[in-house]
C-alpha positions, 0 to 999 in steps of 0.5 A: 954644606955652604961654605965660609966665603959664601955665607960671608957674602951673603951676610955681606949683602944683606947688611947694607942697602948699599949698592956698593957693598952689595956688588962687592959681596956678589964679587966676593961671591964669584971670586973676582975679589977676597975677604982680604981685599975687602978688609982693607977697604975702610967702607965695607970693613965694618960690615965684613966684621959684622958678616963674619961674627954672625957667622961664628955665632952661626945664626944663618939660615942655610937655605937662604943662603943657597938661594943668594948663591944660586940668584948671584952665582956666576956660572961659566960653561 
């Protein structure tokens, strides 16, 4: 099971080219920054509302975002 932050994270990721948006939705991902947070930053709004309509439309595909998870996942040991 994936969970909510994740998904968003990756949908996040893949809506833009920019590199920007992208280390935001790899902080999302790692917990260094919340989908409150980024609500409030005008530049990557529009994105996160898309990111979390695709998700309650749930057209995603799982495995692909297992595998941003585990390419952007930070593990501390």
């Amino acid at each position: 099971m994936v969970d909510k932050v994740t998904c968003i994270a990756f949908l996040l990721y893949h809506s833009s080219k920019s590199q920007d948006i992208r280390e935001k939705a790899i902080q999302l991902l790692n917990g260094d920054v919340s989908i409150r947070d980024l609500k409030r930053n005008t530049v990557i709004q529009a994105h996160l509302i898309l990111a979390e309509s695709a998700l309650r439309r749930n057209n995603i595909d799982k495995l692909k975002v297992q595998q941003f998870a585990e390419e952007f996942l930070l593990l501390e040991v």
